[in-house]
N, C-alpha and C positions, 0 to 999 in steps of 0.2 A: 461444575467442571465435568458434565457427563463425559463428553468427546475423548478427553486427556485419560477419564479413568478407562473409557471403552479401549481406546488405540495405543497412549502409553505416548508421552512426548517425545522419547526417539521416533515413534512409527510419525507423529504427524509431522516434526519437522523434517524428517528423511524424506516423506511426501512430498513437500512443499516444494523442497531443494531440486526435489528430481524435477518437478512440473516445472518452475521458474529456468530450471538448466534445458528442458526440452522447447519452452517457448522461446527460449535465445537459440536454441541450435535448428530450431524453424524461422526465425525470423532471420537467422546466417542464410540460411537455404534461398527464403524471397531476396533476402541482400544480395545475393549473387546471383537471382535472374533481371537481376538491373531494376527491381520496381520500388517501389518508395526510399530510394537512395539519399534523396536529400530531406530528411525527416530524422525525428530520435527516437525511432520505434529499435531500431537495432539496439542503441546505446543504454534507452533505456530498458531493455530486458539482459542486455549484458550486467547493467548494474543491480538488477533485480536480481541478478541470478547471483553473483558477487554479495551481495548486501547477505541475505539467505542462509548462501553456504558459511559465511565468515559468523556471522550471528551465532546461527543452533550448531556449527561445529565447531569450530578458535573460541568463542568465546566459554562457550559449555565446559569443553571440555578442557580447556588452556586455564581460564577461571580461576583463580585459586581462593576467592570470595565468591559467594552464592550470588545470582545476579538478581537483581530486583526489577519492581515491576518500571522502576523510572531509568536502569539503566536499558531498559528494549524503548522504552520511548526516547528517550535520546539515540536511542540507534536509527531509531523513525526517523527524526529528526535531522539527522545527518544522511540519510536516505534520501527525505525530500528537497535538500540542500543540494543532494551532488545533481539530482533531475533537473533542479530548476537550475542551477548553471548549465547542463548540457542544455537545458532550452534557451537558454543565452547566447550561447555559443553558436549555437544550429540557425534557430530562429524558426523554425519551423516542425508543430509537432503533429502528431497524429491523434487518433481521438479515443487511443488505448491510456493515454499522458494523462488527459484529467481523470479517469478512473485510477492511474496509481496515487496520484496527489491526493483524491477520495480517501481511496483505500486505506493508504500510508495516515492519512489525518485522520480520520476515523478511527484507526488503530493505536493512534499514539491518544488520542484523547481516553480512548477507553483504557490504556495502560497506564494514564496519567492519574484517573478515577480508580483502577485499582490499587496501585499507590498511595493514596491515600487513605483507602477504605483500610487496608491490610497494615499498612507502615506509620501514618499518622496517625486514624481515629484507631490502630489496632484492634480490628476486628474480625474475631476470628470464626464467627458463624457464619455460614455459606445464603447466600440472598438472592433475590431478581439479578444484582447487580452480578455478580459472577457467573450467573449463568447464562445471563445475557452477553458478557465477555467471551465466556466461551464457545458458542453459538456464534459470535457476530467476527471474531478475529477468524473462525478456520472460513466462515463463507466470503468473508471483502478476500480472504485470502484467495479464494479459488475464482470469486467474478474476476480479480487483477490478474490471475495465468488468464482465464478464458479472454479478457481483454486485451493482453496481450498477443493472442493465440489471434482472435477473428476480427481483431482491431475497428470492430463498429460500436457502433452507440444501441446496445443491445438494452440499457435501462431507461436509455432519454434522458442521461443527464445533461446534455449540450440541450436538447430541447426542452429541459427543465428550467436551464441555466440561462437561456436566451428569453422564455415567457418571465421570467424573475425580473430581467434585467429591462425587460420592455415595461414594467409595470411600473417600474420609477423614470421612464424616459417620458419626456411631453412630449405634444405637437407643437404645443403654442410657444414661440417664444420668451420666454421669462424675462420682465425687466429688471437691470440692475439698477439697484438703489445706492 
């Protein structure tokens, strides 16, 4: 948990909240020179910024039980839930969208691992595993502002996503039996 003991969890979630609140207050700004208007790049950085703020502030400090590592993955969880109805709803997303569903699953699964490493098998010495935690949530955290921020396919995961999906597609017709 280098990061948390260098910066201190107010300083990185204070960070996080301001960058998710500046990538909504720049995609208000392109929303209002009329360009990708019909898309959930606005909606989904207003909910990234909402989700954020209410998490490491309301819940922190409202809290009146310590939170655990399965109560932030269900917050994940309900995170990827409100995206993918606005993607329902819109029908049209941008290619900032599969970097949060990345990011967000990615993070609830490592939160889901730390849960259990900590809460079930109760273990309380420090491993690859938590520090790979801590390492890998603050950076899906910052590629998901910059993805929101420059809204391209900056890692290739559409063109990861498409060689994947061509490798189980045929040419040849398949007979039903």
């Amino acid at each position: 948990m280098f990061l948390t003991d260098f910066f201190g969890y107010f300083s990185l979630s204070a960070l996080n909240f301001w960058a998710f609140s500046m990538a909504f207050l720049f995609n208000l700004f392109v929303y209002s020179l009329g360009v990708k208007r019909e898309t959930t790049l606005l909606i989904s950085s207003f909910i990234m910024m909402v989700s954020y703020g209410v998490s490491d502030y309301s819940l922190t400090w409202i809290s009146i039980n310590e939170l655990t590592y399965l109560d932030w993955a269900l917050y994940d969880a309900i995170t990827i839930a409100l995206l993918l109805t606005t993607y329902k709803i819109i029908k049209k997303v941008t290619i900032s969208f599969a970097y949060l569903i990345t990011g967000l699953s990615i993070n609830m699964c490592l939160l889901l691992a730390m849960h259990l490493d900590v809460f079930i098998f109760n273990n309380r010495d420090t491993w690859l595993l938590w520090d790979i935690y801590g390492f890998a949530v603050s950076i899906i955290d910052i590629l998901m502002i910059v993805a929101l921020i420059v809204d391209r396919d900056f890692l290739g995961l559409h063109r990861l996503k498409n060689k994947l999906f061509g490798l189980f597609k045929s040419s040849k017709p398949q007979p039903i039996i």
